[in-house]
C-alpha positions as CSV (number, residue, x, y, z in Angstrom):
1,X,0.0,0.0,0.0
2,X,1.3,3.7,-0.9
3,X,0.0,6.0,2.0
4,X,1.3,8.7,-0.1
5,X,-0.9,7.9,-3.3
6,X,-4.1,9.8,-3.9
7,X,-5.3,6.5,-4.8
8,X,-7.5,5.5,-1.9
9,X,-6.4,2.4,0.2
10,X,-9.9,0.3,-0.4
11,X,-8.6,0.9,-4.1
12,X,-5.1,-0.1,-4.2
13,X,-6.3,-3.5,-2.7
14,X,-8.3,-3.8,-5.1
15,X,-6.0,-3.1,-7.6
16,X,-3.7,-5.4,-6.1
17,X,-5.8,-8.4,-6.8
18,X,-7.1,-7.1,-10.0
19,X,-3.1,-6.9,-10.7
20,X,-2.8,-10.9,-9.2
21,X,-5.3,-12.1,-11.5
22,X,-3.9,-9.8,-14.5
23,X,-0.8,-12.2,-14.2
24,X,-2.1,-14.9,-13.0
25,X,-1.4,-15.4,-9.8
26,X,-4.3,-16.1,-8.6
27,X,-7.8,-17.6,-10.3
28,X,-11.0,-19.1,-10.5
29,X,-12.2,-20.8,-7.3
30,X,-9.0,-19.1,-5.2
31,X,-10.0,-17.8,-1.7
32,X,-8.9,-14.1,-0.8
33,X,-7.6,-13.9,2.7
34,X,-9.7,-12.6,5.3
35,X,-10.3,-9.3,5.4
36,X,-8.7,-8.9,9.5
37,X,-6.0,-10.7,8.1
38,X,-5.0,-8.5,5.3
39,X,-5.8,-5.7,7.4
40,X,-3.2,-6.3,9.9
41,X,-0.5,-7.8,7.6
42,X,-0.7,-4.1,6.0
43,X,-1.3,-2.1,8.9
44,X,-4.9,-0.5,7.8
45,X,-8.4,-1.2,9.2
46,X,-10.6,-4.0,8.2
47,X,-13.2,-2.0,6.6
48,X,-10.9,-0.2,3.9
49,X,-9.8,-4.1,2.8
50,X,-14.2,-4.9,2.8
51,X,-14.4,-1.8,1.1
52,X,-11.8,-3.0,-1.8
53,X,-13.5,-6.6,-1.8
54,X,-16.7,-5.1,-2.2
55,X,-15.7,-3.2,-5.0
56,X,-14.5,-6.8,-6.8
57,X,-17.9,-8.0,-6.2
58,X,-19.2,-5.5,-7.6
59,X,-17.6,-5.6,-11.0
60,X,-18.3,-9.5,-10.5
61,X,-14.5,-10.5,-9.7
62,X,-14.7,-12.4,-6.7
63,X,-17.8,-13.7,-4.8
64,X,-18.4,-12.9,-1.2
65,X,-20.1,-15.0,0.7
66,X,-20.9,-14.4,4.9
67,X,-18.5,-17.1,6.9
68,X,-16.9,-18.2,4.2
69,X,-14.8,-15.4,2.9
70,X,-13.9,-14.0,-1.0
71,X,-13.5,-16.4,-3.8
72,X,-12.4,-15.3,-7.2
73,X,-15.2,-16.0,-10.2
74,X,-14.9,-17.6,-13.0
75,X,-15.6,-14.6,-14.9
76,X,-12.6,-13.2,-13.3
77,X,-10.1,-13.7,-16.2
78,X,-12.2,-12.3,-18.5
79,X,-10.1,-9.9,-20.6
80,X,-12.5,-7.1,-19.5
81,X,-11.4,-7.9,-16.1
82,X,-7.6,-7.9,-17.5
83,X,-8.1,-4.5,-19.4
84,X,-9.8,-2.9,-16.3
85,X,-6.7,-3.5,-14.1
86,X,-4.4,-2.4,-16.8
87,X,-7.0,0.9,-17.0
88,X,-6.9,1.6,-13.0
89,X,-2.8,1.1,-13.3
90,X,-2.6,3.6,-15.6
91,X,-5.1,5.8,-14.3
92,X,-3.0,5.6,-10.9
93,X,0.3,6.3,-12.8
94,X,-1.2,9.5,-14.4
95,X,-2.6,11.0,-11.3
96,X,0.5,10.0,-9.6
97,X,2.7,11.7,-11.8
98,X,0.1,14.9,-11.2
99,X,-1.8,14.7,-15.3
100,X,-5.3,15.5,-15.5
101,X,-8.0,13.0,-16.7
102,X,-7.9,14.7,-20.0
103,X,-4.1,14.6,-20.6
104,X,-4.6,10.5,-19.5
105,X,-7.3,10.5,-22.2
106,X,-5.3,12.1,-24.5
107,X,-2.2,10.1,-24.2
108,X,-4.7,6.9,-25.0
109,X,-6.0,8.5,-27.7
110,X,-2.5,9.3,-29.4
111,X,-1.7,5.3,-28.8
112,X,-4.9,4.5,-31.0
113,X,-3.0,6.2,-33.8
C-alpha cells in the first residue's frame, strides 16, 4: 500500500488483486484472505480491505459469501477484467505523476493512432 498515493487504500487493494489475476497469480475458485488478516498484515483497518473486496464483487470479480470469505469468479479472467486492471494502473500512474483526466485520455488516444 502507498499511504502517499491519492489513490484511496480500499482501491489499491483492489488493484492489487485485480493486478494478481492480470498475471495470473491467482484464479478461478481461489479464496482471498480474510479481510482482519490482510488488514493487519498491512497495517490499515478491516473496513478499507471490505471496502476493496466489495468493490471486486461489484464488478463480478470475486464472490463474497458471509463465513466463508472471498472467492475469485470464474468470470474473473475475463479480458474485461484484465483490461480494467491495466486501465486503473494507468489511471494511478497518471494522477500520480500529477496529469489531468484529460491529458490521460489524450495520451490513450495518441496510442490508438
Amino acid at each position: 500500500m502507498d499511504t502517499s498515493s491519492p489513490v484511496l487504500l480500499g482501491d489499491q487493494v483492489a488493484a492489487s488483486v485485480r493486478a494478481g489475476i492480470a498475471k495470473g497469480l491467482v484464479g478461478p475458485g481461489d479464496s482471498l484472505p480474510p479481510a482482519r488478516e490482510v488488514a493487519k498484515a498491512l497495517g490499515i483497518n478491516v473496513h478499507t480491505v471490505l471496502r476493496g473486496y466489495q468493490q471486486l464483487r461489484d464488478e463480478g470479480v470475486v464472490e463474497l459469501r458471509r463465513g466463508r470469505g472471498a472467492t475469485i469468479t470464474g468470470d474473473a479472467r475475463s479480458g474485461l477484467v484484465r483490461v480494467r486492471a491495466q486501465a486503473r494502473e494507468l489511471v494511478d500512474a497518471a494522477r500520480h505523476l500529477g496529469l489531468t483526466d484529460e491529458e490521460t485520455l489524450e495520451l490513450v488516444r495518441k496510442a490508438q493512432r
